[in-house]
N, C-alpha and C positions, 0 to 999 in steps of 0.2 A: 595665657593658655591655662585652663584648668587642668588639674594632674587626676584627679579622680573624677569621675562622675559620679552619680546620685548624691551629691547633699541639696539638690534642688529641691527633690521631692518632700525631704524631712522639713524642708521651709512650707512646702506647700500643706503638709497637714499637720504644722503648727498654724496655719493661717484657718486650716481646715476646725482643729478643735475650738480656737480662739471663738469662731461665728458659734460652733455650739454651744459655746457656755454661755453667748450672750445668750443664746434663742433659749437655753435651757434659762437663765434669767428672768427674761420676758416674757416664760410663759407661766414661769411659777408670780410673778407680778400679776399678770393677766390676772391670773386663775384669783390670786389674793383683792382684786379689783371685782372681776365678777362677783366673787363671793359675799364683799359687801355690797354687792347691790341687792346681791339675793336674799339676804340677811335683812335688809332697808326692808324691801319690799315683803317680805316675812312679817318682819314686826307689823306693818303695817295693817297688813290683814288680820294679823292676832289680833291687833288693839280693835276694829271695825268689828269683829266678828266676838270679842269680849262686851264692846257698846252694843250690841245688836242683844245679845245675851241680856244684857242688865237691863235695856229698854223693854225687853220684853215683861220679865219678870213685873219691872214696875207700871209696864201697861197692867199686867194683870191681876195686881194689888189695886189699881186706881178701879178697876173693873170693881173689884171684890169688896170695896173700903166705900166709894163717891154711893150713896143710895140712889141720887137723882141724877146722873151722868148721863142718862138715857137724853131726862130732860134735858138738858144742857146741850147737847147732841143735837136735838128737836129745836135748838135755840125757844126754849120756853124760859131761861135765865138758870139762878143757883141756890139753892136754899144757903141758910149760914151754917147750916151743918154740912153740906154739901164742901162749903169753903174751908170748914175749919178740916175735914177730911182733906181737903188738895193741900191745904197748908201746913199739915202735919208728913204729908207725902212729899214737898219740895225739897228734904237735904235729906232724902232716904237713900241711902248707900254713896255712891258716887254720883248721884243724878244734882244739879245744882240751881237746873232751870227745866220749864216746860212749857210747852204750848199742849193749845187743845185747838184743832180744826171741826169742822162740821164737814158731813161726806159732800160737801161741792168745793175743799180745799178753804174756806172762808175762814178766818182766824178766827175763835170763839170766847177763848182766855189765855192770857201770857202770865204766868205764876211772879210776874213783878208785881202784878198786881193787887195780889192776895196778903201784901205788907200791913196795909191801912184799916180802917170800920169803911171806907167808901166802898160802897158797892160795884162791883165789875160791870159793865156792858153787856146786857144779856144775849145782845145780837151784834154779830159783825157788824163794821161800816162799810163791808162793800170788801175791803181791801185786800188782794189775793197774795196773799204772804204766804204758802205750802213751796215750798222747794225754793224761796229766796228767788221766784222767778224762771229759775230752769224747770223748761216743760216737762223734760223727760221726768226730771224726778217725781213731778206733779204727777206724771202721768201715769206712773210705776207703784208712785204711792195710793193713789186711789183706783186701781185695779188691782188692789190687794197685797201688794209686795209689801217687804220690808227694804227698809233705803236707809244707808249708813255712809255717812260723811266725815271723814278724820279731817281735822282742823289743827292748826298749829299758830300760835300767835298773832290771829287776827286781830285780838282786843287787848287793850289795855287790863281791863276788868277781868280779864278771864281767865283762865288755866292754860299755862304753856300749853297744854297739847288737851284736846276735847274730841268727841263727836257728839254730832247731832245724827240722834236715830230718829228715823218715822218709820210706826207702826201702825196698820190702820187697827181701828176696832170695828171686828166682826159678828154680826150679831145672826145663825141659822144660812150663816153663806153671804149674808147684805151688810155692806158697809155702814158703819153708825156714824163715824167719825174719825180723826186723825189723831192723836198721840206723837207731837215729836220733844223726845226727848235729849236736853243735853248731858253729857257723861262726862266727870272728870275724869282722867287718865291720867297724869302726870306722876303718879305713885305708881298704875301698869304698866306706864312707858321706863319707867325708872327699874321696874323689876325685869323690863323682858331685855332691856339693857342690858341691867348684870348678866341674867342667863346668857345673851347672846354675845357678849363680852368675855364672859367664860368658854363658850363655845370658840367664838374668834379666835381668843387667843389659842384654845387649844389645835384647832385649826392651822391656824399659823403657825404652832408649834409644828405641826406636825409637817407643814407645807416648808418650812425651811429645814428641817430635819431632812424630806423629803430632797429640797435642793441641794440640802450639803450634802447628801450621798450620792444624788446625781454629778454634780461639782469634783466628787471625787470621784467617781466612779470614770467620768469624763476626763478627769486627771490622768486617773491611773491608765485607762485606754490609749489617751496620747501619749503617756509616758511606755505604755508597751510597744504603741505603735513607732515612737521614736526609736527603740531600740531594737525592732523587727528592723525599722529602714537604715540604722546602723550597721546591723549584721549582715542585710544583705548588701551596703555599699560596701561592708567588709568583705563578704564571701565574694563579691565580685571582683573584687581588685587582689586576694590572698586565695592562697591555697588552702583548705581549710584543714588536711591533715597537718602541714610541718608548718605551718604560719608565715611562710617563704609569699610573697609575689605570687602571682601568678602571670601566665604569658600573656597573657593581653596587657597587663601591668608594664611588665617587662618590657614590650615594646614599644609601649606608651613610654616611658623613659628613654630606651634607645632613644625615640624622635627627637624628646626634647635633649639629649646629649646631644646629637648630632645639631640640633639648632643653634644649641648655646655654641658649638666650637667652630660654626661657620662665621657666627656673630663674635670670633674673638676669644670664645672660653677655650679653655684646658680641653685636652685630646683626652681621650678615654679606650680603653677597650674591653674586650667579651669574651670571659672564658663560658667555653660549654664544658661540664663535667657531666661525667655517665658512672655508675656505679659497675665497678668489676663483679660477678660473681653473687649477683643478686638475687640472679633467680633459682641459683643454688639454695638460698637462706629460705624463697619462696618456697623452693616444692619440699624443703625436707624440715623447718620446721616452722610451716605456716605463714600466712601472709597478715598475721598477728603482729609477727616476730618481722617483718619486713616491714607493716607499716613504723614499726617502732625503732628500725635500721631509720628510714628515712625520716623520722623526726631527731636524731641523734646526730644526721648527716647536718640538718638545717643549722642545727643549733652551733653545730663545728663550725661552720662556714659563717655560719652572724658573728661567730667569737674572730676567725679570723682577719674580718674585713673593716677598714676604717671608717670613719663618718663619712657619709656621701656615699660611698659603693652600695650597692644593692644587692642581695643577693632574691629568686626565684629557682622554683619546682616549674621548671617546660611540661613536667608529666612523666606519669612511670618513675621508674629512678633515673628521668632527668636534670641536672638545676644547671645554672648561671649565673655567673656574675657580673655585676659592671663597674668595671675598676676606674675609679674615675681618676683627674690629677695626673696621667702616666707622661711620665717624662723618657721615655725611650724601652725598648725591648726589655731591659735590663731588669725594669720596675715591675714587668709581668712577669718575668720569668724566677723571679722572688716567688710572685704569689703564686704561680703553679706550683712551685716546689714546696709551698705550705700547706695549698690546697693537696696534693698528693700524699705529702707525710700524716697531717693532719689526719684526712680522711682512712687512711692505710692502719690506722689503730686498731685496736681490738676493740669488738663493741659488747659490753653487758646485757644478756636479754634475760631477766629474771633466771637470773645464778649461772647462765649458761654465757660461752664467751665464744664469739662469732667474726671473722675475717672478712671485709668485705673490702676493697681499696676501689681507684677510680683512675679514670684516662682522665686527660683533660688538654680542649682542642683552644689554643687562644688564636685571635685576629686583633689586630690595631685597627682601629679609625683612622682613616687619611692613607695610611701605607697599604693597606690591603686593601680596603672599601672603601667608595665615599658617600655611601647612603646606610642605612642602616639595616634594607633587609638584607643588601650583600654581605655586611659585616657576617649577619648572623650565617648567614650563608657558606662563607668561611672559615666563619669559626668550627661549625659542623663539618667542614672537610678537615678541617685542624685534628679535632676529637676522633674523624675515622682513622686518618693515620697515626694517630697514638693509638690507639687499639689493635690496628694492624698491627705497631711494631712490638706488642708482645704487652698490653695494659702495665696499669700501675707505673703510667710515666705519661711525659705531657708533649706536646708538639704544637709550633706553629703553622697558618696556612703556609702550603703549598702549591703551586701554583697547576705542577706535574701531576700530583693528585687530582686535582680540579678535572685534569682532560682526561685520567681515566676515568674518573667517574661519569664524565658525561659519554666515553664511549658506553659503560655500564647502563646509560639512564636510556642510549638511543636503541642498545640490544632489548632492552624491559621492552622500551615502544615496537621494536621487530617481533618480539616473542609474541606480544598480544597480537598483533595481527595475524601471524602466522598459524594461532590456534583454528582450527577448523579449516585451513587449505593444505594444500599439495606439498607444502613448505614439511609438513611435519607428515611422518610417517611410524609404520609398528615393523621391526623387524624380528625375525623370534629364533631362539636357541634350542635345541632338539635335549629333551628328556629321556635318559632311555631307564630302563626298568634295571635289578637287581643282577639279572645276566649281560648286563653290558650291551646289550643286544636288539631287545625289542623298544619301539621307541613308543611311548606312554603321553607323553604329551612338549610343550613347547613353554617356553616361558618369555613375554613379550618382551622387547626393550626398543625404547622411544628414540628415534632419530628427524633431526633436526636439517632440514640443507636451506642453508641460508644463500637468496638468491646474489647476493656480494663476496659474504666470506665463505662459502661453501659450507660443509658440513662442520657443526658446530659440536665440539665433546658435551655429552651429557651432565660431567662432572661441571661442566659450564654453565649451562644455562639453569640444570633442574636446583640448586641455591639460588640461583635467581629468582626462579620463580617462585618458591618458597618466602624468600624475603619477601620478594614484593606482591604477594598475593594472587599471583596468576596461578599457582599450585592447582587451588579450587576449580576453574573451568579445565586446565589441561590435564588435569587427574580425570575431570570427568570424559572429557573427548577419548583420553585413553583406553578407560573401561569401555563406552559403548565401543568403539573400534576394536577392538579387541575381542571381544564376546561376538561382537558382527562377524567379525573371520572367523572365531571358532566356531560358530554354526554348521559353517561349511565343509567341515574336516570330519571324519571318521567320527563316531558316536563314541569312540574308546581313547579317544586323544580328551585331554585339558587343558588349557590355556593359565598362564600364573602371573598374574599383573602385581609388581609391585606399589606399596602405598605409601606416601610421605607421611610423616608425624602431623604434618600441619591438616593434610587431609582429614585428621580425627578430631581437628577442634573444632568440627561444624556438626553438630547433632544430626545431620539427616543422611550421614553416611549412608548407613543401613537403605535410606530408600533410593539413594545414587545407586549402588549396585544392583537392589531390585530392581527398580526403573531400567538400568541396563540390561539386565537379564531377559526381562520381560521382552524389549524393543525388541534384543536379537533372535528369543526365542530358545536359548540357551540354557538346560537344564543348571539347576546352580549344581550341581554336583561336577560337572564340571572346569569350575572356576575355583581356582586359587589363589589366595590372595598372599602377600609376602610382605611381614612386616621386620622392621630393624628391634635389638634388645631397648637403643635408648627410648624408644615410644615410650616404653614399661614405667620409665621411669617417674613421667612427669603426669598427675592426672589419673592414675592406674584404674580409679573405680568406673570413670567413667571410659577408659578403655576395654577393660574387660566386661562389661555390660556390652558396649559395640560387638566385640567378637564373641561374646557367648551368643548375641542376635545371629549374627554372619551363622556362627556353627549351627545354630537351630532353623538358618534356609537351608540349608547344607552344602554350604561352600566351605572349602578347605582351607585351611588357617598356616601359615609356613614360618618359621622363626630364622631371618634368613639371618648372612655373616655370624652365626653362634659360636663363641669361644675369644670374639676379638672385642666384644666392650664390656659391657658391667653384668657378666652373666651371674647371674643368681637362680639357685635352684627352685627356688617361690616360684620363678615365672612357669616353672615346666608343669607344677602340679595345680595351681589355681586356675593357666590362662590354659582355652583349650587348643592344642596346638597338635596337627595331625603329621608335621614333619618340622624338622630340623636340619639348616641350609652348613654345614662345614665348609668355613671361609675357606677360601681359595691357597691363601698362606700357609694353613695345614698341609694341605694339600701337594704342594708344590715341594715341602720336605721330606713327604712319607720316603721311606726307603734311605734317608738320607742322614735321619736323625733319630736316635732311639726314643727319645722322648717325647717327638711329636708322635710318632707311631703308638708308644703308648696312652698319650691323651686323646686323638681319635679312636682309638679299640675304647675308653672308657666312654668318650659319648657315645660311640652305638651302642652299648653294651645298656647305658645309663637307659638310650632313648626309647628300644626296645623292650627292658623291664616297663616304662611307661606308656608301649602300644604306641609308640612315636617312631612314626619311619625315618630315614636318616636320608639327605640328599649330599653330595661332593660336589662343590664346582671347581672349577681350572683342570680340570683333567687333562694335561697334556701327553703325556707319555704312554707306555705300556705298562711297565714297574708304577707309576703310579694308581690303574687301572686295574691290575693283580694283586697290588695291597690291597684296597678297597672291597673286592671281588672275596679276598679271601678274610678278612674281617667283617664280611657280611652287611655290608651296606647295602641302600635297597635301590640308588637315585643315581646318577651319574649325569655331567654336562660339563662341558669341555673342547676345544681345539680339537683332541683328540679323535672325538666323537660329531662332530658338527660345529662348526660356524653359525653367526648369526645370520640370516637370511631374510629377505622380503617375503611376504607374503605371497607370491605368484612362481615364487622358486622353491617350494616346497613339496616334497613331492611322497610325502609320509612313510618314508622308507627310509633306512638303515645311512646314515651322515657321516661320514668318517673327517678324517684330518689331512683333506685335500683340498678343503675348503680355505680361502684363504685372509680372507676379512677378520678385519682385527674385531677384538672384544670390546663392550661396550658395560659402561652403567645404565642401571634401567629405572626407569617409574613404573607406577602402580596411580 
């Protein structure tokens, strides 16, 4: 069983570069093959068209020199000065030999015979010697052409390399006669040698220079391309930030553990590790600083594990290990308690020094699973309840775990269905104004009846939904539902939907609530929205661009539970916020403790200077209601004042505390 994939392909485009180099080979061969033929066939012509040259000039010396050539022509014979003129013209330059035809092609003299005192033959015998026989030349030469024939080696007698030129002689446009000349060359062909030999070779030069950079250039390409196809069988099988495995890896291993210990080998098992307090390091200094947590994490974890164990990054600041060799619970529960100390160090992030530790959920092979996605399976319920029971410690599966969470996994699957039926409902709590008395608008809260377990606590399900991303539709069904009813109410009532964090990590907030607004028709002045302090925390720029959008439809902005998590006074002046919610716990001690009465008198006082109205919730009492009243709060809701109601029981008038439905947590 191969353990990585891709080194096939780095075979395949070695196999790939290997054909180019031949082809690059082959063609710079070619090319040096054509090149001497073109070269061949060059000289060739030069030397034909040098004898064509030289034949000419000495036709027209024999012209200028023979007095009686005409004669001769005429077949009337040759005077001996006529003779001693051709004989003096026989070894003129290169020329070595010559014929004389008459214009019907008939031989008339062959300069062999101009050696002796015998006189030449003044007229042909008949015998038609002009082109050695081939018509065409005959034919070419005595219709006036010139005709050049390169020769090599024919004779014993002769010059390695020659032409025979025929020139006709023209006398007012009419042929007189033939002139064929032979032309030494053998000193031409020697010279256009060298030339073309110096050419060649530079040629050549140039044509392997040529190859070798292609040679290398092909080198260097498959050598890039081998380490492209390196890197990515690399990045495919490794995490590329901390160098860890990655999960496909990872599991690819599980298999083959699990093969080898069916087959006999060593038992093995799987810690999942999750980093405590990470996203802490995220939002406050950067995910710089974090990806450099989790390269510090990997490097622990390589240092603490033996040859064979593996360690992987699952993602996020998740990793794994697979401990191989394990000879009983004993042996894991070692390496959790290193992996935990280990990990629990303080971390260096250029001069700054950072906490961050880890849960860590182990499973055995064989005792908890017997295949390996269940292992993993286990082990992730191992890792939840070590995090349940307070991080920075470690746990094995359990089995009790296991069936809560599959109750958990089958409410996730009730919750989605239930979104947009009869199952979910809006119930709303009456707002009454500054007098305790007029009632100003309503503030939604989501109830749930589940058709088995009945009504389901909000504090229940809406973490649910948040974890597991159903937030996003049931926030939306919220709003429109919500704006739909307040349509129908009095033009001077509001409606105030609270919004989960998670709801703001999706850019298109702003058009979910217009889109709602619009549907129901529902001025946005209306509508209030109610966000928690921790929102502020994580992401602030791009939340507060969100609600400066929201402020500028002109929907109202609420800062609910204020005073119970990480209030900061930044949030009250940058974010624009037209009320401020006094958690309930104030509340419930006014009258009771001098301290909290003084810390609410300071936020109205604070919220006020700000043009920020102030709301109270949990009103139950009357002394609670007279404190408030005489501190100058502008919001009231509460028991005291109204119960939360359906929709169809509301009757936009005056709610007291005869109502008797209990209180509820609400979305937005």
């Amino acid at each position: 069983m191969a353990l990585w994939p891709g080194s096939e392909p780095s075979m395949n485009n070695w196999t790939l570069h290997k054909r180019q180099w031949l082809a690059s080979l082959l063609g710079v061969l070619l090319i040096g093959a054509v090149l001497a033929v073109v070269l061949r066939l060059a000289a060739g012509g030069l030397l034909q068209r040098e004898a064509e040259r030289t034949a000419l000039v000495w036709a027209h010396q024999i012209e200028a020199t023979v007095s009686d050539l005409d004669d001769l022509f005429a077949g009337q014979g040759l005077s001996e000065a006529g003779r001693a003129d051709l004989r003096r013209l026989r070894l003129v330059r290169e020329v070595f030999r010559f014929k004389l035809f008459d214009r019907d092609g008939r031989t008339l003299l062959v300069s062999d015979e101009l050696g002796g005192t015998a006189e030449p033959p003044t007229v042909a015998t008949g015998t038609q010697s002009l082109g050695h026989g081939n018509e065409t030349v005959r034919s070419m030469v005595l219709g006036g052409a010139n005709v050049v024939e390169l020769l090599r080696n024919t004779h014993a007698d002769r010059p390695a390399v020659y032409s025979e030129a025929y020139v006709p002689v023209l006398r007012g446009g009419h042929l007189l006669g033939v002139v064929e000349v032979y032309v030494d060359q053998v000193e031409r062909q020697a010279d256009i040698d060298r030339a073309f030999l110096t050419v060649a070779t530079a040629v050549f030069a140039l044509l392997a220079l040529a190859g070798g950079l292609l040679a290398a250039l092909a080198w260097r390409q498959w050598r890039r391309s081998r380490l492209a196809d390196e890197r990515l069988s690399y990045l495919a099988r490794h995490d590329p930030l901390s160098g860890s495995l990655n999960r496909a890896s990872f599991n690819e291993l599980l298999r083959q553990a699990a093969w080898r210990q069916s087959s006999g080998g060593p038992d093995f098992a799987v810690l999942c590790i999750d980093l405590d307090r990470f996203k802490d390091i995220n939002d406050s200094l950067g995910h710089a600083a974090g990806d450099e947590v989790l390269r510090q994490v990997a490097a622990r974890l390589r240092d603490l594990v033996r040859h064979g164990d593996m360690v992987a990054r699952l993602g996020g600041d998740e990793f794994a290990l697979l401990q191989t060799g394990v000879d009983g619970p004993e042996a894991v529960s070692r390496l959790c308690e290193r992996v935990v100390e280990s990990l629990g160090l303080p971390y260096e992030l250029a001069g700054q020094t950072v906490a961050c530790g880890c849960s860590v959920g182990a499973a055995i092979y064989g005792s908890d699973a017997d295949n390996d996605e269940d292992l993993m399976h286990k082990a992730d319920l191992a890792l939840y309840r070590a995090k349940a029971s307070g991080r920075s410690t470690f746990s094995f599966y359990d089995a009790s775990l296991d069936e809560r969470l599959e109750v958990r996994r089958q409410l996730t699957r009730d919750l989605r269905e239930a979104i947009g039926t009869a199952q979910l409902s809006l119930h709303y709590q009456a707002l009454y104004g500054s007098d305790g008395q007029t009632l100003t608008g309503y503030e939604a809260l989501l109830r749930w009846n589940h058709p088995q377990r009945g009504n389901v606590p909000p504090a229940e399900f809406i973490p649910l939904a948040e974890d597991t991303g159903l937030i996003g539709p049931l926030g939306r069904w919220v709003l429109r539902s919500a704006c739909a009813e307040a349509a129908s109410w009095p033009s001077h009532l509001s409606v105030a939907v609270n919004l989960s964090a998670a709801q703001f990590r999706h850019d298109n907030l702003v058009e979910v609530i217009g889109r709602a607004l619009d549907a129901a028709g529902l001025p946005a002045r209306r509508l209030e929205i109610e966000i928690t302090e921790s929102l502020l925390m994580s992401n602030t720029e791009q939340v507060l661009a969100t609600l400066r959008a929201l402020s500028a439809m002109g929907v109202s902005i609420a800062m609910d539970d204020f005073g119970t998590g990480y209030s900061s006074l930044s949030y009250l002046w940058r974010f624009p916020f037209d009320k401020l919610k006094i958690d309930r716990a104030f509340t419930q001690h006014l009258g009771t403790d001098d301290k909290v009465n003084l810390i609410v008198k300071s936020i109205i006082s604070l919220a006020h200077s700000l043009e920020i109205r102030v709301n109270a919730e949990g009103v139950e009492t009357h002394p609670q209601l007279r404190a408030l009243l005489d501190q100058g709060c502008d919001e009231f809701q509460g028991f005291l004042l109204g119960r939360p109601q359906p929709v169809g029981r509301l009757a936009h008038g005056d709610q007291r505390a005869d109502d008797t439905s209990a209180a509820s947590t609400a979305l937005g």
